[in-house]
Each structure stands twice: as C-alpha cells, then as structure tokens.
TORDO-305878 format. One line per 5 residues: for each residue x, y, z of C-alpha. Coordinates in Angstrom, 1 decimal, decimal comma, always signed. Layout:
X Y Z ~ ...
end
This chain:
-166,7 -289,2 +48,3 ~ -163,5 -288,5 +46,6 ~ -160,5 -290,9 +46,5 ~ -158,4 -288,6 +48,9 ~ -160,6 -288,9 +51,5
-161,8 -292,3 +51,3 ~ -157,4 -292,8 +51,9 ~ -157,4 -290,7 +54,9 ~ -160,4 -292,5 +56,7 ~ -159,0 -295,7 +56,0
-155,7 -294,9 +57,8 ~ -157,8 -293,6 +60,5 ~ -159,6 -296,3 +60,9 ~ -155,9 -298,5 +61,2 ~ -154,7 -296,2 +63,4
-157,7 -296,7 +65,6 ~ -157,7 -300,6 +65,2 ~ -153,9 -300,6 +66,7 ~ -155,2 -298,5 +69,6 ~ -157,5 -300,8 +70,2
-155,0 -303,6 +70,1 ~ -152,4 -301,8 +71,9 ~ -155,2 -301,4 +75,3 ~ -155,8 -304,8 +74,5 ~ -152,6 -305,7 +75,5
-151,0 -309,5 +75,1 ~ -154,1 -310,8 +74,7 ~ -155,2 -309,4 +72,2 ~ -158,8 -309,3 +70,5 ~ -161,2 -311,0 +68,5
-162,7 -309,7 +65,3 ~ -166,2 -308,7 +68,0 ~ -164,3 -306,8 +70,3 ~ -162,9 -304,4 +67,9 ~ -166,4 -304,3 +65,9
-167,7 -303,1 +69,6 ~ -164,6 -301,2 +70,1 ~ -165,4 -299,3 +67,1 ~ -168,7 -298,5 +67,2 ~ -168,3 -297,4 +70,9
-166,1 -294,7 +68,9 ~ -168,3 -294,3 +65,7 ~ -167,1 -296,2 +63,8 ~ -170,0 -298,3 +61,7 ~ -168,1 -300,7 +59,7
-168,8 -304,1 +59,2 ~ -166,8 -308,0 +59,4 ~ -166,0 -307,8 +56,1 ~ -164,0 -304,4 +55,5 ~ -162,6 -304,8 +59,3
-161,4 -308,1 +58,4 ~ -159,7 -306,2 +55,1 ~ -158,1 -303,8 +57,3 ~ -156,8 -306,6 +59,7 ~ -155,1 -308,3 +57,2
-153,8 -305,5 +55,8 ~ -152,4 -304,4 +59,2 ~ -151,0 -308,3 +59,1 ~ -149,2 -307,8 +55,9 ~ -147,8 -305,1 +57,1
-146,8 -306,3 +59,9 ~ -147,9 -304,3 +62,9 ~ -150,3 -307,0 +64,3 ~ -150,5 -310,4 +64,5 ~ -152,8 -313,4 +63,9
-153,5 -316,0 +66,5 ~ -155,8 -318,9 +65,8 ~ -156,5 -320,3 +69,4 ~ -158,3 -323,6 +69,6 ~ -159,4 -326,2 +72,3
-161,4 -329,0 +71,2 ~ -161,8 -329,7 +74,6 ~ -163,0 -326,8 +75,8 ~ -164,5 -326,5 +72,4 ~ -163,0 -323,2 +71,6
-162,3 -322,2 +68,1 ~ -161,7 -318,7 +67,3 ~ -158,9 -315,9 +66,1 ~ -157,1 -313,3 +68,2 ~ -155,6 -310,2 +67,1
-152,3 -308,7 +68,7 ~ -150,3 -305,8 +67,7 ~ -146,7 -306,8 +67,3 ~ -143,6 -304,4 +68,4 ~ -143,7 -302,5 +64,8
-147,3 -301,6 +65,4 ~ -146,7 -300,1 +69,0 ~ -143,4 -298,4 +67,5 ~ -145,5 -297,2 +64,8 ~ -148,6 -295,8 +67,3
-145,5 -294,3 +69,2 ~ -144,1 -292,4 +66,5 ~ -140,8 -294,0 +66,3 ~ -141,4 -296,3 +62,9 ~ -143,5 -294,6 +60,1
-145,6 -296,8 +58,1 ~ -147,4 -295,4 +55,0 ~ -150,8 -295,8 +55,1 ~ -151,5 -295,7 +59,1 ~ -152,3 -292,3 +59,7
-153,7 -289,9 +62,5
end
C-alpha cells in the first residue's frame, strides 16, 4: 500500500474514533468500546495501533484521558472523552491536519 493512502486511512480512522467519542458523550469510552465500535463499522484494528491513534488524538488535543479508579469498588480502568477542539473539529469549525473525512 503506498504511503498516501496508508495517510488518508489513518485520518479516517481518527475521524471515526471522535465520532465515536462524540455519541459517547461525557462519559466517554474505554479502549473496548471503541475496538467494538469499530469493528461494528469495519474497522479491524487492534489495542496497540488504536491506543497509537488515541494518544495521538491526546497530543493533539481533541480528546481526553481519564484514569478512573475505585479501590473500593475495585475499579481500575481508562476513559476516553473528546474535548471541545475535537467536537469543533468533527463540526467543521477548527481544522486540524491529520483528521480527515
């Protein structure tokens, strides 16, 4: 596959993770909710390149990382949440090279 397209899939595939994000609302959602999210789509990629693109979404700034933990309840895991520059960006009104349709 060349190096052009590989590009373009990869900003398809972020632009589809901040859908995701954006239906998920406030909550947010872990790292297996978008996995499932995006195979529902057909999207077969696995933890380790979805965890690249979620940090790279992070560094970016259009979602953000929440580690959530109860010892009580003996919870422990991460959360996902698109921030305001991610919804302006799905929205059109922010452009932000390398998210792409």
């Amino acid at each position: 596959m060349s190096k052009s397209v590989d590009i373009i899939k990869r900003q398809i595939l972020r632009d589809e993770i901040l859908e995701i994000l954006m239906q998920a609302g406030s909550a947010g959602a872990s790292i297996r909710v978008i996995l499932l999210a995006l195979r529902q789509i057909g999207e077969c990629i696995d933890n380790k390149e979805l965890d690249k693109e979620l940090y790279y979404l992070a560094d970016k700034e259009l979602i953000n990382i929440k580690d959530i933990s109860n010892k009580r309840l003996h919870i422990d895991m991460r959360v996902y949440v698109i921030s305001a520059k991610g919804i302006d960006t799905l929205e059109g009104s922010e452009e932000s090279v390398g998210i792409g349709e």
